[in-house]
Backbone as JSON, one array per atom type, in Angstrom:
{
  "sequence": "XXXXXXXXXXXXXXXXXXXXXXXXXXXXXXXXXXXXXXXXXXXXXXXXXXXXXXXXXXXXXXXXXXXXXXXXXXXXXXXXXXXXXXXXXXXXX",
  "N": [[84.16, 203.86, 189.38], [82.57, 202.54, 190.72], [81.11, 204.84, 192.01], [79.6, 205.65, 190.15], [77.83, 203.36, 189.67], [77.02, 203.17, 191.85], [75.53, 206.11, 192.3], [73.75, 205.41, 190.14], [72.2, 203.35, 190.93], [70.93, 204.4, 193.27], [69.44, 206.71, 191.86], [67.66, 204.7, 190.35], [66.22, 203.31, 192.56], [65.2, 205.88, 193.88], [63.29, 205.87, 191.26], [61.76, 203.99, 191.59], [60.27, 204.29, 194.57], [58.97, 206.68, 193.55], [56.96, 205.59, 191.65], [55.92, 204.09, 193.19], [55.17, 205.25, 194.79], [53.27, 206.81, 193.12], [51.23, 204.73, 192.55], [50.26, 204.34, 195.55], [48.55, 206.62, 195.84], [47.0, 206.34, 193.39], [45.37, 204.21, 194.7], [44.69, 205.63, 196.65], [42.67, 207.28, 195.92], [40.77, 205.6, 194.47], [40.08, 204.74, 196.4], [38.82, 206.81, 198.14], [37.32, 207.46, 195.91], [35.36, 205.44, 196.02], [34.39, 205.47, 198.72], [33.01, 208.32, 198.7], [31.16, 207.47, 196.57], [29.7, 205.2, 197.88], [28.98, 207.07, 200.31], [27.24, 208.75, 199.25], [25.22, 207.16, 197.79], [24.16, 205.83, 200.37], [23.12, 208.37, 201.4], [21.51, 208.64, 199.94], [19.57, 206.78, 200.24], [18.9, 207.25, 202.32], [17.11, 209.65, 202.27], [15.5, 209.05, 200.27], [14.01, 207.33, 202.54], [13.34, 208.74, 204.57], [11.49, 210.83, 203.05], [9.52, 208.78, 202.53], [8.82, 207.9, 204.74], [8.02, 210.82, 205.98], [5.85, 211.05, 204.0], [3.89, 209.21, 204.96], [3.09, 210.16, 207.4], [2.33, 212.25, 207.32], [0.1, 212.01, 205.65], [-1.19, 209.85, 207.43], [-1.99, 211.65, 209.09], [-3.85, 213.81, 208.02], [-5.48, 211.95, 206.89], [-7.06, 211.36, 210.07], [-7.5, 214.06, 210.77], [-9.19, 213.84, 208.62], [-11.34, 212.21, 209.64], [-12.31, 213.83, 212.36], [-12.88, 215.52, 210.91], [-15.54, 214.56, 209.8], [-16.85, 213.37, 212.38], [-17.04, 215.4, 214.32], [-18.99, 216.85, 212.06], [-20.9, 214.63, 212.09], [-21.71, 214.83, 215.17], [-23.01, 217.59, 214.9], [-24.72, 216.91, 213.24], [-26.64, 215.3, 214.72], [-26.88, 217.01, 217.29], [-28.3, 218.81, 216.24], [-30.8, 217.78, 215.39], [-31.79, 216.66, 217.59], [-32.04, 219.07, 218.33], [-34.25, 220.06, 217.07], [-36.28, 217.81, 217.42], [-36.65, 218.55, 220.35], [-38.13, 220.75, 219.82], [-40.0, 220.48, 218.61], [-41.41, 218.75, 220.43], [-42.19, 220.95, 222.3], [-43.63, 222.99, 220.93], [-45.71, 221.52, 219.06], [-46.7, 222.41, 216.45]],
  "CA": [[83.14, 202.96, 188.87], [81.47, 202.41, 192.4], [80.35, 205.65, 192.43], [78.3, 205.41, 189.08], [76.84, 202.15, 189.93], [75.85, 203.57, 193.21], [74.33, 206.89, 191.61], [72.87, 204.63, 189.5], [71.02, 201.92, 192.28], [70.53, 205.7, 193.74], [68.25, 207.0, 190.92], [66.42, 203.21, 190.53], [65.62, 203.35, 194.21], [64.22, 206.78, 193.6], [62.54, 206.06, 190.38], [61.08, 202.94, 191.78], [59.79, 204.94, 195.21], [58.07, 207.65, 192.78], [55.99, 204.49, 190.9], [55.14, 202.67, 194.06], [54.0, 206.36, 195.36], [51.92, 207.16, 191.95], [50.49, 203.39, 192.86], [49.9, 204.61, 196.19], [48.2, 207.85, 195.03], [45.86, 206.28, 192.49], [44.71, 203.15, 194.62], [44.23, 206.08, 197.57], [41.98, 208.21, 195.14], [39.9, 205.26, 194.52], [39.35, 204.33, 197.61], [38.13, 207.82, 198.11], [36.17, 207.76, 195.3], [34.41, 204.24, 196.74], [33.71, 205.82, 199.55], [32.46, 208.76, 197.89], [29.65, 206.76, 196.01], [28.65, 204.77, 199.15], [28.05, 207.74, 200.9], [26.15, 208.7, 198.5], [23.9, 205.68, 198.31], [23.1, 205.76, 202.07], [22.34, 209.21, 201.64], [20.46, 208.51, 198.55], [18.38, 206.27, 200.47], [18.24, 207.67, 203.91], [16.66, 210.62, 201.9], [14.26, 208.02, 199.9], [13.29, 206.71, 203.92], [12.9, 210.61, 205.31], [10.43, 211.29, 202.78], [8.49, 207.63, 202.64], [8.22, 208.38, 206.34], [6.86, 212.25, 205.68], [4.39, 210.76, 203.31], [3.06, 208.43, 205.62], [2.96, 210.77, 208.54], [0.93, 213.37, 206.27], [-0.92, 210.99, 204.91], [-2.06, 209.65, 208.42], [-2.75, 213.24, 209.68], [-4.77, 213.81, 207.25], [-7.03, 210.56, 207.86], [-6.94, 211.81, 211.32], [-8.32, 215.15, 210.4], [-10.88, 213.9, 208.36], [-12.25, 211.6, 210.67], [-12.44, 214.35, 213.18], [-13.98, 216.35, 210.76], [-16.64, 213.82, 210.14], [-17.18, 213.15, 213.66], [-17.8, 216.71, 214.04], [-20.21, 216.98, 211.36], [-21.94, 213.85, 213.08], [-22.08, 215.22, 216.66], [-23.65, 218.88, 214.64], [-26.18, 216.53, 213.03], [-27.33, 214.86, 216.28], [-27.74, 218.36, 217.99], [-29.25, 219.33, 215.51], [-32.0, 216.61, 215.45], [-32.4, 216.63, 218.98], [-33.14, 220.46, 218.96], [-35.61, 220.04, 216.41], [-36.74, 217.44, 218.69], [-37.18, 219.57, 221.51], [-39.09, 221.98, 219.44], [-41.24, 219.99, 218.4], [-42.0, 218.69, 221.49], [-42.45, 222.14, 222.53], [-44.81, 223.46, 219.74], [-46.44, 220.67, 217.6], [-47.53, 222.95, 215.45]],
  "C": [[82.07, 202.71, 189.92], [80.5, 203.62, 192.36], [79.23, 206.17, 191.37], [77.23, 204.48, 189.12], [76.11, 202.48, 190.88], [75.2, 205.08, 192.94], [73.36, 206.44, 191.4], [71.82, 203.65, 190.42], [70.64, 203.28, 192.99], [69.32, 206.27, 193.02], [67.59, 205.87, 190.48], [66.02, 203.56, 191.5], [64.58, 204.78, 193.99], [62.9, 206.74, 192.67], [61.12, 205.33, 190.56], [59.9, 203.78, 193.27], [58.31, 206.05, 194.35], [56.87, 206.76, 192.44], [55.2, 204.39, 191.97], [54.43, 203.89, 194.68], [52.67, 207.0, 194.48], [50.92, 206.1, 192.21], [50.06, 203.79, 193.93], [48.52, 205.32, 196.32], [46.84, 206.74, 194.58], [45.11, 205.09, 193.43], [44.01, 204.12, 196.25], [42.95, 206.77, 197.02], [41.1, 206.73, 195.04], [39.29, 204.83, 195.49], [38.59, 205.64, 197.96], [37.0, 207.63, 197.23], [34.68, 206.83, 195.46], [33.75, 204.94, 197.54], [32.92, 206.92, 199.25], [31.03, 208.28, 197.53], [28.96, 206.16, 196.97], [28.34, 205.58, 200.07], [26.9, 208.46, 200.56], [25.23, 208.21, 198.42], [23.51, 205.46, 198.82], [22.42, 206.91, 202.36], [21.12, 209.35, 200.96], [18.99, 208.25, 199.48], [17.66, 206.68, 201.83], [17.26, 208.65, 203.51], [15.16, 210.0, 201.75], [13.17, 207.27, 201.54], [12.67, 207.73, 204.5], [11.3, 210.75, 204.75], [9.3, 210.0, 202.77], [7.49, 208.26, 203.77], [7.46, 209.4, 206.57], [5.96, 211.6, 205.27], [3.4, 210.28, 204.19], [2.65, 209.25, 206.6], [1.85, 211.54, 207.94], [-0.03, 212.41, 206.19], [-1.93, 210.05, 206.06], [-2.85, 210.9, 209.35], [-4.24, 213.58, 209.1], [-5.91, 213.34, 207.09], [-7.8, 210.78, 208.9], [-8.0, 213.07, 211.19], [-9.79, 214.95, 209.57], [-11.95, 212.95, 208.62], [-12.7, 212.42, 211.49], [-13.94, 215.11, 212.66], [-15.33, 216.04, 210.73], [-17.22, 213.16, 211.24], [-18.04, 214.59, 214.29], [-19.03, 216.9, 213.6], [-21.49, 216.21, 211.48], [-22.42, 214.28, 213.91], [-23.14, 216.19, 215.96], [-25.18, 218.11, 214.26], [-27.14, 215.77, 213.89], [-27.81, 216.04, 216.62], [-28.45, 218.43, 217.35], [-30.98, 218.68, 215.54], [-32.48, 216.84, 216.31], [-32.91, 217.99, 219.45], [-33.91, 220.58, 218.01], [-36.62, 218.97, 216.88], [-37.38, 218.07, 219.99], [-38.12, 220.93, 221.05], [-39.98, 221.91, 218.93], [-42.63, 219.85, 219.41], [-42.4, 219.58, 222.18], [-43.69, 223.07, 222.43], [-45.06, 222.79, 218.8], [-46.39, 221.14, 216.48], [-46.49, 223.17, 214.49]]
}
């Protein structure tokens, strides 16, 4: 009789182990899957910050460049003036 009862508290003990490891299992998988989504989400946004940041960078280059260019096109129209200036002064005529 002992040795049925203790089979028996033998296969509980097991059955109960199996549960508390399926419980294990599923509460390890969501924690995975948490983490999962929040790395996601920081990558989401680190991505969303990367490109803000591109934009802006372009987007000040750009400014940059076409100030230059119109600085440029200033300085050309000064010379310019000033050697039709000098060629005036040159030859009136």
């Amino acid at each position: 009789m002992t040795r049925i009862a203790l089979i028996a508290a033998a296969g509980l003990a097991v059955a109960g182990l199996a549960a508390c490891s399926q419980k294990a299992q599923d509460e390890t998988s969501e924690a995975a899957n948490t983490t999962a989504a929040d790395t996601e989400a920081t990558m989401g946004a680190a991505v969303n910050d990367v490109d803000a940041a591109t934009d802006n960078a372009l987007g000040a280059a750009a400014n940059s460049m076409n100030a230059t260019g119109n600085s440029i096109g200033n300085a050309t129209s000064h010379v310019g003036n000033g050697l039709d200036a000098a060629g005036n002064d040159i030859d009136p005529d």
